[in-house]
PyMOL CGO cylinders between C-alpha atoms (Angstrom):
from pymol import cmd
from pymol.cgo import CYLINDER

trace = [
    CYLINDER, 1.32, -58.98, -48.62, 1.21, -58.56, -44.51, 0.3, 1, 1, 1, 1, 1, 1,
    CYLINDER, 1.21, -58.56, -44.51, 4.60, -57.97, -43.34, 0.3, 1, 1, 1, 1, 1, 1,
    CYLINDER, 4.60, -57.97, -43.34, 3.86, -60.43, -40.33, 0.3, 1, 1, 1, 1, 1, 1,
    CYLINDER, 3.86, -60.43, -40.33, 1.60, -63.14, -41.46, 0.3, 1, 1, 1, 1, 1, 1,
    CYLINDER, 1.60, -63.14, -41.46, 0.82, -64.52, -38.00, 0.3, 1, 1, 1, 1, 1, 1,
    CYLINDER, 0.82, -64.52, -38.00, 0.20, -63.41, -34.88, 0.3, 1, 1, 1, 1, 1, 1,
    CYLINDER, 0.20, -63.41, -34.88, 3.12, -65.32, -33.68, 0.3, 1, 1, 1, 1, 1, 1,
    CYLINDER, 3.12, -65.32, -33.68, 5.26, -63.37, -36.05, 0.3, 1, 1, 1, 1, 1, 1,
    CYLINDER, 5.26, -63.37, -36.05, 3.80, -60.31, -34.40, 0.3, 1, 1, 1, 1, 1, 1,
    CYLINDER, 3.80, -60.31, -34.40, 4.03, -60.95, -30.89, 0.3, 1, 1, 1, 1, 1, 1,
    CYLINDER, 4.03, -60.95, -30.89, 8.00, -62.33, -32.08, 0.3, 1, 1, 1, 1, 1, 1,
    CYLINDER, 8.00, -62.33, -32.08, 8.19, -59.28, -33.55, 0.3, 1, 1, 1, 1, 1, 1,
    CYLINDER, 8.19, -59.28, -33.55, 7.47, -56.65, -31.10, 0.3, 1, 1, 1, 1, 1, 1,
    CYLINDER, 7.47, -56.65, -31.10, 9.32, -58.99, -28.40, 0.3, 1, 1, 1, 1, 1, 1,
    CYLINDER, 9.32, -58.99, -28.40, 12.28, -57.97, -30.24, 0.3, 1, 1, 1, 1, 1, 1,
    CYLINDER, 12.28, -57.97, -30.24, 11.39, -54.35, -30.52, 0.3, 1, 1, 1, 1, 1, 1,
    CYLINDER, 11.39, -54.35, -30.52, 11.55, -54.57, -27.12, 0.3, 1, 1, 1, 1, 1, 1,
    CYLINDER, 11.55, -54.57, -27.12, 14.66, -56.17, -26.43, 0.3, 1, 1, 1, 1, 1, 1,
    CYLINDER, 14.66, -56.17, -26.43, 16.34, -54.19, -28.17, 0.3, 1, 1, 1, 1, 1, 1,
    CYLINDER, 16.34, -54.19, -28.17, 14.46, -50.49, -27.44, 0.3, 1, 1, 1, 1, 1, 1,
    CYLINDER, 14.46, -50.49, -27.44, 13.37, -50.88, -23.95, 0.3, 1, 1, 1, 1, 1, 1,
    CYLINDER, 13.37, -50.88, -23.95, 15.47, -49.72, -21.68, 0.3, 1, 1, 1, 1, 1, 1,
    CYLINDER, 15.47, -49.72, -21.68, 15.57, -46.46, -23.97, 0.3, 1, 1, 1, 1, 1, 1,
    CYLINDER, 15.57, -46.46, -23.97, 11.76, -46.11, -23.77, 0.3, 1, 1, 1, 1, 1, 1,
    CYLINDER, 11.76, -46.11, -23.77, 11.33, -46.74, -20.11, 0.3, 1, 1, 1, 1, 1, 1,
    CYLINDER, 11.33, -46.74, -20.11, 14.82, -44.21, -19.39, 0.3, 1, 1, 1, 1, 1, 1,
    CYLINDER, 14.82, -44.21, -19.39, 12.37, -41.71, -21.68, 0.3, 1, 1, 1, 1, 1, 1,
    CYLINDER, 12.37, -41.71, -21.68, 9.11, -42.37, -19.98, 0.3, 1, 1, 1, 1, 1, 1,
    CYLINDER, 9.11, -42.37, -19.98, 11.01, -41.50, -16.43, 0.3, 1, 1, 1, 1, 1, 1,
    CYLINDER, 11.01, -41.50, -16.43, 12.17, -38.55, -17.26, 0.3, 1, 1, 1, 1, 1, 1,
    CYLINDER, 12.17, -38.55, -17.26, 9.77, -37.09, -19.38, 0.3, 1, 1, 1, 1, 1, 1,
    CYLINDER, 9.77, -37.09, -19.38, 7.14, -37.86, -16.51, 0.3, 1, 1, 1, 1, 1, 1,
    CYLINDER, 7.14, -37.86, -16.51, 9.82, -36.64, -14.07, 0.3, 1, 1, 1, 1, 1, 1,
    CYLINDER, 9.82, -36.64, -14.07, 10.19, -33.54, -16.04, 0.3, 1, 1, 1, 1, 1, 1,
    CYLINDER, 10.19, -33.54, -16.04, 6.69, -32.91, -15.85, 0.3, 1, 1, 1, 1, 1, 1,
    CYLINDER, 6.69, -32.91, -15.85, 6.56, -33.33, -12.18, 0.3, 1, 1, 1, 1, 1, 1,
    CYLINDER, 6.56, -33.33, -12.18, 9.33, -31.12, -11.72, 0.3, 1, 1, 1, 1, 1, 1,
    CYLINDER, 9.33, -31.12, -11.72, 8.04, -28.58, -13.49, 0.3, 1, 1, 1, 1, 1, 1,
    CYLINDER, 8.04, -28.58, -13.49, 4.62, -28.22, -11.61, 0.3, 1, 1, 1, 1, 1, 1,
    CYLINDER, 4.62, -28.22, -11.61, 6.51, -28.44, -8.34, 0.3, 1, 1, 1, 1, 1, 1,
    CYLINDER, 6.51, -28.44, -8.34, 8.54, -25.26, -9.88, 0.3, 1, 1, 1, 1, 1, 1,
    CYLINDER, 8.54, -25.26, -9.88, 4.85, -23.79, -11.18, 0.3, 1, 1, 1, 1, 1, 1,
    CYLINDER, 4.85, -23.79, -11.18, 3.73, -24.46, -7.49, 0.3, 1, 1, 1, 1, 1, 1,
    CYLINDER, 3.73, -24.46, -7.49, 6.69, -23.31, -5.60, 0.3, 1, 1, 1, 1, 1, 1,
    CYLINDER, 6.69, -23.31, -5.60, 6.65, -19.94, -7.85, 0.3, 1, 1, 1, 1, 1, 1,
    CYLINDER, 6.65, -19.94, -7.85, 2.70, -19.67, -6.96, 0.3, 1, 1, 1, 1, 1, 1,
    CYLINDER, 2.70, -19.67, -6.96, 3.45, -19.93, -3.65, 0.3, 1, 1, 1, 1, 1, 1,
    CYLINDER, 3.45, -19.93, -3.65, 6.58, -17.49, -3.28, 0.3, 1, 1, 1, 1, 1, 1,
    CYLINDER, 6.58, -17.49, -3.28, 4.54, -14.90, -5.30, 0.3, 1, 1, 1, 1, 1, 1,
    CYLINDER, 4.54, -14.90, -5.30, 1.29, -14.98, -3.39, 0.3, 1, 1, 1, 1, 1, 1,
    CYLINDER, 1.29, -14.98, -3.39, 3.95, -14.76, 0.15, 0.3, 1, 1, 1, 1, 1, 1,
    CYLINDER, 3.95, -14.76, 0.15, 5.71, -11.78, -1.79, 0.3, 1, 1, 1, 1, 1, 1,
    CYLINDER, 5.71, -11.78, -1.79, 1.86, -10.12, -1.88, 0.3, 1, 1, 1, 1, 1, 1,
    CYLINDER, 1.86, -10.12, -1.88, 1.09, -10.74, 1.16, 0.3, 1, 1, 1, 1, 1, 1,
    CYLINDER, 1.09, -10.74, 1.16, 4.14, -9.38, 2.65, 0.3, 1, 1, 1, 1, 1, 1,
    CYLINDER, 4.14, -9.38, 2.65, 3.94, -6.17, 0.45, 0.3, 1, 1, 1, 1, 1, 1,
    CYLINDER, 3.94, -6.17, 0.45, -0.23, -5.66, 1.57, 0.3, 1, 1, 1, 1, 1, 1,
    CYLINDER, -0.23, -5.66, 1.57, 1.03, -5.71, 5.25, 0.3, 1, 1, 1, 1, 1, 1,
    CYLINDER, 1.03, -5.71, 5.25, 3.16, -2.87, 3.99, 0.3, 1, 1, 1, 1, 1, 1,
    CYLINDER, 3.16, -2.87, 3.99, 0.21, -0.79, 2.65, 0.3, 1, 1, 1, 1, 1, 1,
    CYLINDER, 0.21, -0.79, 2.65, -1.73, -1.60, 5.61, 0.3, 1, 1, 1, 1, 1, 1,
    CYLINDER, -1.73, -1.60, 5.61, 1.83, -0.77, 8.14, 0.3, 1, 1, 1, 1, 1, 1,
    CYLINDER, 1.83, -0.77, 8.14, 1.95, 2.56, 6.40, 0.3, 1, 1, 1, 1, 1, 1,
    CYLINDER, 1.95, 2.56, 6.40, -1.13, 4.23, 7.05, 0.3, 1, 1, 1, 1, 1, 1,
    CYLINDER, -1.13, 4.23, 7.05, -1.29, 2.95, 10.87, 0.3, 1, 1, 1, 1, 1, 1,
    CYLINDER, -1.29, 2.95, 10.87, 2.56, 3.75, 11.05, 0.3, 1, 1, 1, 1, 1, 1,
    CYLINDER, 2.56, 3.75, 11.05, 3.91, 6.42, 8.57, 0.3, 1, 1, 1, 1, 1, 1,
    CYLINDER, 3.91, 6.42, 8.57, 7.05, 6.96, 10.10, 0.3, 1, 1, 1, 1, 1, 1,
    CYLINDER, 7.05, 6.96, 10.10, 8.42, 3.84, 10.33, 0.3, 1, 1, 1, 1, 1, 1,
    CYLINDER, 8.42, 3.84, 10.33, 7.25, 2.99, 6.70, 0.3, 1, 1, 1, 1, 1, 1,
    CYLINDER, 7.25, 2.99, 6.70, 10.62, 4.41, 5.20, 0.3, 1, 1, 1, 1, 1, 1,
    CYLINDER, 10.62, 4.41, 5.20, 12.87, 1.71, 7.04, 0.3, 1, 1, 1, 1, 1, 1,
    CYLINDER, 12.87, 1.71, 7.04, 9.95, -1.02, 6.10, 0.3, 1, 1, 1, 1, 1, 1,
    CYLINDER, 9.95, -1.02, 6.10, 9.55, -0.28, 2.89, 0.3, 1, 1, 1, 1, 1, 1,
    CYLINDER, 9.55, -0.28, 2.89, 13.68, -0.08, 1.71, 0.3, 1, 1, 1, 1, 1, 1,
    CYLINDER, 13.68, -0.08, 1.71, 13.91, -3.53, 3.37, 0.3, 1, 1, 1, 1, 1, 1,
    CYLINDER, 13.91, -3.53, 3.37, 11.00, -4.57, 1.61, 0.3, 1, 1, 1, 1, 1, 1,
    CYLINDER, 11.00, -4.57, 1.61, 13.22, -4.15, -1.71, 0.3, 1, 1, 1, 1, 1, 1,
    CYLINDER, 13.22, -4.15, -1.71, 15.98, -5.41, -0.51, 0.3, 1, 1, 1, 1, 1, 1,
    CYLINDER, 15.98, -5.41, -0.51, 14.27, -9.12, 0.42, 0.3, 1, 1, 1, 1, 1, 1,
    CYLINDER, 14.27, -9.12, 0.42, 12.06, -8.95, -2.66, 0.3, 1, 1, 1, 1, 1, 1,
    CYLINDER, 12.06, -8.95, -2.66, 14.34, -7.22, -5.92, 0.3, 1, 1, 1, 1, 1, 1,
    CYLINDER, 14.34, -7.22, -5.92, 12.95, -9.67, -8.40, 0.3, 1, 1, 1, 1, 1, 1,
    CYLINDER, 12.95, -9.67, -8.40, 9.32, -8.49, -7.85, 0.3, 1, 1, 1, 1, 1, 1,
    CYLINDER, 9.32, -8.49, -7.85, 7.28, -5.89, -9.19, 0.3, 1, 1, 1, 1, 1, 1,
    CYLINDER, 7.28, -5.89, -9.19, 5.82, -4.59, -5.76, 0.3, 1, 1, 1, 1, 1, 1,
    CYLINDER, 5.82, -4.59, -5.76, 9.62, -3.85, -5.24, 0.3, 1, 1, 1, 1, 1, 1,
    CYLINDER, 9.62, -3.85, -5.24, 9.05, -1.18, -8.12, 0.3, 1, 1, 1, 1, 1, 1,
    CYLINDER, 9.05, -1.18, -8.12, 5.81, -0.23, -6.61, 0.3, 1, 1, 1, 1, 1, 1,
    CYLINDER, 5.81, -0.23, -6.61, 7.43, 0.53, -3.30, 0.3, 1, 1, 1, 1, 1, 1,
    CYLINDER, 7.43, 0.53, -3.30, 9.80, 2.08, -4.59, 0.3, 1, 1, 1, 1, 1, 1,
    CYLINDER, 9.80, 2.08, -4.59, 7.56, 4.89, -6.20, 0.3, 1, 1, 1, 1, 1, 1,
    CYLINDER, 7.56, 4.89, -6.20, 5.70, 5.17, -3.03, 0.3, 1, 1, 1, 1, 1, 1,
    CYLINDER, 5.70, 5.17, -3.03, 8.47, 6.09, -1.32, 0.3, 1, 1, 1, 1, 1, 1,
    CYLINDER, 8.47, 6.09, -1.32, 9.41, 8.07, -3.54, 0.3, 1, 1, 1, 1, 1, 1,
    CYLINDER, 9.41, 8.07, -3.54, 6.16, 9.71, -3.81, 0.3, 1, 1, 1, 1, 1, 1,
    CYLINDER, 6.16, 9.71, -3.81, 6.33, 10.57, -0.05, 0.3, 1, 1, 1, 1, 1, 1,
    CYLINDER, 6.33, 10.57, -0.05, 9.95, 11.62, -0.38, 0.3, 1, 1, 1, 1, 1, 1,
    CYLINDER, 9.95, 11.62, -0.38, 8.92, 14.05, -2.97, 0.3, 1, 1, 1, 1, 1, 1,
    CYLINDER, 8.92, 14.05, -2.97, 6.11, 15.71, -0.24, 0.3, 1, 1, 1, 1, 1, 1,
    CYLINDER, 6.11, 15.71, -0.24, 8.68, 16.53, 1.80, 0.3, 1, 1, 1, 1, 1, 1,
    CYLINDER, 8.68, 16.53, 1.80, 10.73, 17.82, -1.15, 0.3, 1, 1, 1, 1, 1, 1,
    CYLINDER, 10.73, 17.82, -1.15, 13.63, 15.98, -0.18, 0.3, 1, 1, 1, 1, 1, 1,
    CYLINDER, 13.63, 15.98, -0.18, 14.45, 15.40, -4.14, 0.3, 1, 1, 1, 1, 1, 1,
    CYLINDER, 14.45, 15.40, -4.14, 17.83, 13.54, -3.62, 0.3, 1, 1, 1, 1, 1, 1,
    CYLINDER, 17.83, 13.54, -3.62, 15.73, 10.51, -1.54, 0.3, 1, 1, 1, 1, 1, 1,
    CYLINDER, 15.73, 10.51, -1.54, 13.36, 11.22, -4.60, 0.3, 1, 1, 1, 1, 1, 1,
    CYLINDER, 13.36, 11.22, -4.60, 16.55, 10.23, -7.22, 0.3, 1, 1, 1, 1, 1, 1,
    CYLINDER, 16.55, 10.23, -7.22, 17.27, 7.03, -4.99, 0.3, 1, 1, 1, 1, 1, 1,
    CYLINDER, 17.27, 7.03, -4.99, 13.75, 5.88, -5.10, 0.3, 1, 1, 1, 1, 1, 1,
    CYLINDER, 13.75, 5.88, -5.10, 13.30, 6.68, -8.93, 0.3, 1, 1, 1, 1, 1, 1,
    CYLINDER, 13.30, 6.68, -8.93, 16.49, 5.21, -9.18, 0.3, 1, 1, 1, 1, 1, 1,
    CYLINDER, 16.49, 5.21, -9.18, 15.65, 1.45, -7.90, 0.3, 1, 1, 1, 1, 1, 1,
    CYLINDER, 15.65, 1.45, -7.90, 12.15, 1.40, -9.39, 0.3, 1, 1, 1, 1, 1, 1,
    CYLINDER, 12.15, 1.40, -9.39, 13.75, 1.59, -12.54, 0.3, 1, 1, 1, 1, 1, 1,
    CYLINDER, 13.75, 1.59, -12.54, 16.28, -0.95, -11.84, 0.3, 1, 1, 1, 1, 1, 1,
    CYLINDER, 16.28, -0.95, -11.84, 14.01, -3.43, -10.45, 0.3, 1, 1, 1, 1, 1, 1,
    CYLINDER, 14.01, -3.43, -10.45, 11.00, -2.55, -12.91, 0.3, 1, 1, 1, 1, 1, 1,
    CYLINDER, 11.00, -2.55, -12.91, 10.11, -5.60, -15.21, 0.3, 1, 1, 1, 1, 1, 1,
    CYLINDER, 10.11, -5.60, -15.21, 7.31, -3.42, -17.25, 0.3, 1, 1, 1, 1, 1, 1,
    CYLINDER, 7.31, -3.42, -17.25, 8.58, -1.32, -20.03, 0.3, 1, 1, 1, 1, 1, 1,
    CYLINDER, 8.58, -1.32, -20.03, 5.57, 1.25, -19.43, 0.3, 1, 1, 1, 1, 1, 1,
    CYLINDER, 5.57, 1.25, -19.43, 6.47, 1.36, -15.41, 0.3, 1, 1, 1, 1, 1, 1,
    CYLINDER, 6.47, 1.36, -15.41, 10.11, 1.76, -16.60, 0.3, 1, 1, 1, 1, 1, 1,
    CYLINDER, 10.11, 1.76, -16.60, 9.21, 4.98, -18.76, 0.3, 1, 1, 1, 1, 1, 1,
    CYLINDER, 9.21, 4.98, -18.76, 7.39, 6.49, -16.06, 0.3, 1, 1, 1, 1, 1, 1,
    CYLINDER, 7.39, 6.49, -16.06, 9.74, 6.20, -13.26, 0.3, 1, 1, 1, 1, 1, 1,
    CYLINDER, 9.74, 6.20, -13.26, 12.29, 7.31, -16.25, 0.3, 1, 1, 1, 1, 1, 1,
    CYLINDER, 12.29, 7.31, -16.25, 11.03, 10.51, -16.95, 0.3, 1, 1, 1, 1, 1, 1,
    CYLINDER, 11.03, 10.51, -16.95, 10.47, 11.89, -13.67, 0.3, 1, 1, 1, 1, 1, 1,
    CYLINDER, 10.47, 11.89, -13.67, 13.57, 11.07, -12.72, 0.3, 1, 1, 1, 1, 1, 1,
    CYLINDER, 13.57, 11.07, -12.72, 14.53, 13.17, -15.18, 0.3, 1, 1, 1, 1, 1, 1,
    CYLINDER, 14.53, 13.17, -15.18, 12.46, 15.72, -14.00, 0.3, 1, 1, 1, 1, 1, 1,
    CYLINDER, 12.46, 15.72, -14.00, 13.72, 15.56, -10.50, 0.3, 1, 1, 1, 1, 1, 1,
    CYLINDER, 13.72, 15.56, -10.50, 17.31, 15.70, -11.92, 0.3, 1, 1, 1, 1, 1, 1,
    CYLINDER, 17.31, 15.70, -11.92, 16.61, 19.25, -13.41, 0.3, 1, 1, 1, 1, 1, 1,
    CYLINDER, 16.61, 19.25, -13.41, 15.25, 19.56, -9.78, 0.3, 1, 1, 1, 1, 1, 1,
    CYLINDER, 15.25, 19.56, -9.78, 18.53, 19.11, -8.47, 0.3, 1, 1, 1, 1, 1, 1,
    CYLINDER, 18.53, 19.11, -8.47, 20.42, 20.88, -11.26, 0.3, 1, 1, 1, 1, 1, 1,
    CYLINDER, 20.42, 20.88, -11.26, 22.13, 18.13, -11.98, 0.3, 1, 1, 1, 1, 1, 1,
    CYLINDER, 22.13, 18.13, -11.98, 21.13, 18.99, -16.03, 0.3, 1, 1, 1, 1, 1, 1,
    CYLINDER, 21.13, 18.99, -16.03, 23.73, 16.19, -17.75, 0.3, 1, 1, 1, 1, 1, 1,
    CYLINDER, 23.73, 16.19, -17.75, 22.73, 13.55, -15.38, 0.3, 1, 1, 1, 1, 1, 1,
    CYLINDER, 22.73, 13.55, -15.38, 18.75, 14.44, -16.89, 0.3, 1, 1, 1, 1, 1, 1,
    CYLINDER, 18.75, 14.44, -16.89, 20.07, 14.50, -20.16, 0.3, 1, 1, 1, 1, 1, 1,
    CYLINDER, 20.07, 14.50, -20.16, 21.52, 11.43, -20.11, 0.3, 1, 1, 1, 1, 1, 1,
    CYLINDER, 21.52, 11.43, -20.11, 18.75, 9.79, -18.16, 0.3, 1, 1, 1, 1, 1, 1,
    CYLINDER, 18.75, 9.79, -18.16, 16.40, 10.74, -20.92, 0.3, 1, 1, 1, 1, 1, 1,
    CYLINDER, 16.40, 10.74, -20.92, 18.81, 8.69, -23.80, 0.3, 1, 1, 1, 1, 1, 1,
    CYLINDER, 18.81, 8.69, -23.80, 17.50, 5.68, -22.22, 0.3, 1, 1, 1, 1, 1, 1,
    CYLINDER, 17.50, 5.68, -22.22, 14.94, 4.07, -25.22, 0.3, 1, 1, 1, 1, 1, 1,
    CYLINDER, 14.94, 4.07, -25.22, 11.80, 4.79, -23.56, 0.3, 1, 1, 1, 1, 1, 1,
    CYLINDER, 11.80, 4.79, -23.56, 8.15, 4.49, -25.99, 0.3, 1, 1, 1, 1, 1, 1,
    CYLINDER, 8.15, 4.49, -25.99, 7.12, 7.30, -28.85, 0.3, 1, 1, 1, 1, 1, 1,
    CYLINDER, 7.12, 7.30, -28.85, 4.32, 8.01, -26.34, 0.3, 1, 1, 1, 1, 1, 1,
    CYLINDER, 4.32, 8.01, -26.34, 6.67, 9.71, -24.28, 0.3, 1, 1, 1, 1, 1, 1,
    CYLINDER, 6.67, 9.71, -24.28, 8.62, 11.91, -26.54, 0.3, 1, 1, 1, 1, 1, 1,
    CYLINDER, 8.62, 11.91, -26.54, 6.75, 15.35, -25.69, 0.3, 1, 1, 1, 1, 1, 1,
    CYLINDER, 6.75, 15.35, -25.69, 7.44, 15.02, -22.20, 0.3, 1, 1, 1, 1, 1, 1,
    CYLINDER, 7.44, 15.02, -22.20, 11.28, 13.95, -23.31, 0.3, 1, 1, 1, 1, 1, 1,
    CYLINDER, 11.28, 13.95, -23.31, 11.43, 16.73, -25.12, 0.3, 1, 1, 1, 1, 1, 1,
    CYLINDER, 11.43, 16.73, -25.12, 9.84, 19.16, -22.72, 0.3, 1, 1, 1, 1, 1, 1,
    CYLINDER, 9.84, 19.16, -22.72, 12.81, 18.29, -20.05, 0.3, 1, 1, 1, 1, 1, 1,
    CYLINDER, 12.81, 18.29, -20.05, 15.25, 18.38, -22.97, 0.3, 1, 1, 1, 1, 1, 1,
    CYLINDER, 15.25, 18.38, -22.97, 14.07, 21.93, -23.06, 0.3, 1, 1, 1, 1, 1, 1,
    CYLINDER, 14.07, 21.93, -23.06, 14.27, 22.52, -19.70, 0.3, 1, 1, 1, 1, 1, 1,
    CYLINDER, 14.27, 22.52, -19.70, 17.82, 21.47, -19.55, 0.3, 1, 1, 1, 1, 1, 1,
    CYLINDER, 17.82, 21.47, -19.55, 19.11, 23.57, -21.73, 0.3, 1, 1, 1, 1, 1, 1,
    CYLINDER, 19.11, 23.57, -21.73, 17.17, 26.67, -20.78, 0.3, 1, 1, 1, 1, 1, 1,
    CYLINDER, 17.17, 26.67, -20.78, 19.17, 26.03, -17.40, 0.3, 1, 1, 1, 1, 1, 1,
    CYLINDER, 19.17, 26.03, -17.40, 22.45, 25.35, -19.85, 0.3, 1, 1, 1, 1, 1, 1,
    CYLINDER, 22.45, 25.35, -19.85, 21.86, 29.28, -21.42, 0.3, 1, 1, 1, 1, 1, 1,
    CYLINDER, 21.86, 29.28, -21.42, 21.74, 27.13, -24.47, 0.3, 1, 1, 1, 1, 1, 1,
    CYLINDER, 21.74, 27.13, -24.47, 18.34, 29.30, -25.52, 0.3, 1, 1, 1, 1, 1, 1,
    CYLINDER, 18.34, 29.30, -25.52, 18.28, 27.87, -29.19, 0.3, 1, 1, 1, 1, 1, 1,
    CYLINDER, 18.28, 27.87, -29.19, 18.60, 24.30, -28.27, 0.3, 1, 1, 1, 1, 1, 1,
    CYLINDER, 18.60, 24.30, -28.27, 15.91, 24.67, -25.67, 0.3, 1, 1, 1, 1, 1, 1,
    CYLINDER, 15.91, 24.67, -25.67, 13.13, 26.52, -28.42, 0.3, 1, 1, 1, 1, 1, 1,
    CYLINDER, 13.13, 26.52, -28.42, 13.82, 23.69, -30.72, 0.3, 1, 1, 1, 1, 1, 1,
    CYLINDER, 13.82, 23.69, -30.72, 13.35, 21.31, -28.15, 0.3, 1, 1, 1, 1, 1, 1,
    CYLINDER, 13.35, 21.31, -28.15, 9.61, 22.76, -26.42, 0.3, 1, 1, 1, 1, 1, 1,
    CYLINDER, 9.61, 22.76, -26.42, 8.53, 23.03, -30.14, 0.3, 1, 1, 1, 1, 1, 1,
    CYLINDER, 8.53, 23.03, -30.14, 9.28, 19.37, -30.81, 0.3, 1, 1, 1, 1, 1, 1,
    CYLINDER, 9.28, 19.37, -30.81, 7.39, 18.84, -27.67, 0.3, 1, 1, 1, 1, 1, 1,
    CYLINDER, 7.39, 18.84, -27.67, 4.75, 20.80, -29.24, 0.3, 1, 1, 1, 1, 1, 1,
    CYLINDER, 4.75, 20.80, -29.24, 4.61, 18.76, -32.11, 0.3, 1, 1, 1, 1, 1, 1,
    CYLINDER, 4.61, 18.76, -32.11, 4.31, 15.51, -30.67, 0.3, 1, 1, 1, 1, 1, 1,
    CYLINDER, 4.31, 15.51, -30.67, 1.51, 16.53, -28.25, 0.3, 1, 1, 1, 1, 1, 1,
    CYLINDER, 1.51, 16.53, -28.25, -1.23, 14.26, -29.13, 0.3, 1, 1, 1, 1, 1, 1,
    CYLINDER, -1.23, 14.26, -29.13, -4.52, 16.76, -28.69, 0.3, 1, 1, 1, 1, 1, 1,
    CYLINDER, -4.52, 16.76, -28.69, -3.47, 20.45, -27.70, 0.3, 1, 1, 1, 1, 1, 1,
    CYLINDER, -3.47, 20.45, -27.70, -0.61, 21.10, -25.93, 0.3, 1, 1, 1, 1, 1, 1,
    CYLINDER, -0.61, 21.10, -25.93, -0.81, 22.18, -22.33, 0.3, 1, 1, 1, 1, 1, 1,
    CYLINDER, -0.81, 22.18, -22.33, -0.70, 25.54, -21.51, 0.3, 1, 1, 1, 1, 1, 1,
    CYLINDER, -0.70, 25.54, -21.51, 2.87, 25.73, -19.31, 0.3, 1, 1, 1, 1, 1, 1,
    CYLINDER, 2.87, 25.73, -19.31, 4.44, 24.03, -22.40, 0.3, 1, 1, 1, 1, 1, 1,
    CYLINDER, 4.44, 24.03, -22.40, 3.27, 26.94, -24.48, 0.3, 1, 1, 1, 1, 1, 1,
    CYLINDER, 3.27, 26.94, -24.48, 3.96, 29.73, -22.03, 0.3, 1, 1, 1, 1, 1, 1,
    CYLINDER, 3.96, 29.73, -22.03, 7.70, 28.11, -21.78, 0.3, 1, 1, 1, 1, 1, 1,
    CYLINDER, 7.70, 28.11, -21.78, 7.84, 28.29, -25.95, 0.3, 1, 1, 1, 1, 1, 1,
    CYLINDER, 7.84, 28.29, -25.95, 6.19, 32.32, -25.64, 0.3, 1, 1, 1, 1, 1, 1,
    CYLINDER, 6.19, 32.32, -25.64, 8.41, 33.41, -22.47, 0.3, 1, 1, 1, 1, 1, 1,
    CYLINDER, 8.41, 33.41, -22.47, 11.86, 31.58, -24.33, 0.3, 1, 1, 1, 1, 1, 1,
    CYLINDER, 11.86, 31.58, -24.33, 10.82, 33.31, -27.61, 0.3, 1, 1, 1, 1, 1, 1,
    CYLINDER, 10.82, 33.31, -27.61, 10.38, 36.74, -25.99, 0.3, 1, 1, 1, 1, 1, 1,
    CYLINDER, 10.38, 36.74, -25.99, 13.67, 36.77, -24.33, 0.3, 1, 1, 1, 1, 1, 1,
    CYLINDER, 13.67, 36.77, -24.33, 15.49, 35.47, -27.25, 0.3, 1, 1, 1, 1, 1, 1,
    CYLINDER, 15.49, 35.47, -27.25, 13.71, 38.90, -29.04, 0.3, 1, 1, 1, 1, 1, 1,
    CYLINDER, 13.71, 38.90, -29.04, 14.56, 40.96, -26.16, 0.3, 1, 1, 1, 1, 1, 1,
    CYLINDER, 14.56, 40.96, -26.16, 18.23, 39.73, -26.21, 0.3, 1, 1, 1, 1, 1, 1,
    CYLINDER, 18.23, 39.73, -26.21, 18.57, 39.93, -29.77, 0.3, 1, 1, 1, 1, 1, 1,
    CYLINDER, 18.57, 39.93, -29.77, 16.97, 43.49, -29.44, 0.3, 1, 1, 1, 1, 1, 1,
    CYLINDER, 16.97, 43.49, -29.44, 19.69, 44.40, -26.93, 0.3, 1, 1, 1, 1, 1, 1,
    CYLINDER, 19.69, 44.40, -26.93, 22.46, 43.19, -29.31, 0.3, 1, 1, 1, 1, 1, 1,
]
cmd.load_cgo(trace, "trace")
């Protein structure tokens, strides 16, 4: 049996869907469409600010091989306009790649320092992590390494973690701390370990024999 048996009964019918339903519908078809509108215009606006943010960071590429000296002052405001972007990282290692050819290793920190606070990739992070530990040692400033390196950083980095671990206590006199530590670099070297790893492991080893010869 048809629930409407005429057309009439149909046309009736849905009249009175309607009376009752359609101001909800239309309220629903406004702002879904409006939604949708308003979410290009975000897609378009966030296009737009991104290709700006390029373009403003290529005429600071270009800027800094015509004028190297004044690239410093350029790029740092660079960051400081654009923190949510990942050329803000990339500047940031720049300058601290050029801060780090004039061995000034506290501008090197700084530099490390933002690119990891501004980084949004996890593999840029770990980077800009451990050689900021590296420049730490640098500086002697051994806890602030150590505690650099606690960050969680990927098991493709542990040899080199481990290898500044090392370092930092070698500089601490702590001699055992610093074996175990260049061995468990050893061990997580994928392919053979490079040779100033193993000459660190042979020269520690020696002087621990030497000492203990002493004694």
């Amino acid at each position: 049996m048809e629930i409407y048996q005429s057309e009439e009964q149909q046309v009736e019918a849905i009249k009175g869907y309607w009376k009752k339903n359609g101001n909800a519908i239309i309220a629903g078809l406004v702002i879904g469409f409006s939604g949708f509108i308003g979410f290009n215009f975000y897609k378009d606006n966030k296009l737009a600010e991104e290709l700006a943010v390029s373009d403003s960071y290529q005429t600071l590429v270009e800027s800094a091989q015509k004028t190297p000296d004044s690239y410093i002052a350029a790029g740092e405001k660079f960051i400081a306009e654009n923190k949510g972007s990942n050329y803000s990282t990339l500047t940031a290692l720049n300058l601290a790649k050029k801060a780090a050819t004039h061995q000034d290793w506290t501008q090197v920190e700084k530099y490390l320092t933002t690119a990891i606070e501004t980084s949004q990739d996890n593999g840029i992070k770990a980077i800009a992590t451990v050689r900021l530990a590296r420049v730490q040692i640098q500086l002697e400033k051994v806890e602030a390494a150590l505690t650099t390196l606690k960050a969680p950083l990927p098991k493709s980095f542990k040899s080199s973690i481990e290898e500044i671990k090392g370092d930092a206590y070698l500089l601490q006199g702590k001699k055992d701390l610093a074996r175990s530590a260049y061995q468990e670099a050893i061990a997580a070297t994928v392919g053979n370990a490079n040779q100033a790893l193993k000459m660190k492991l042979d020269d520690l080893a020696e002087n621990i024999t030497l000492t203990n010869v002493k004694k």
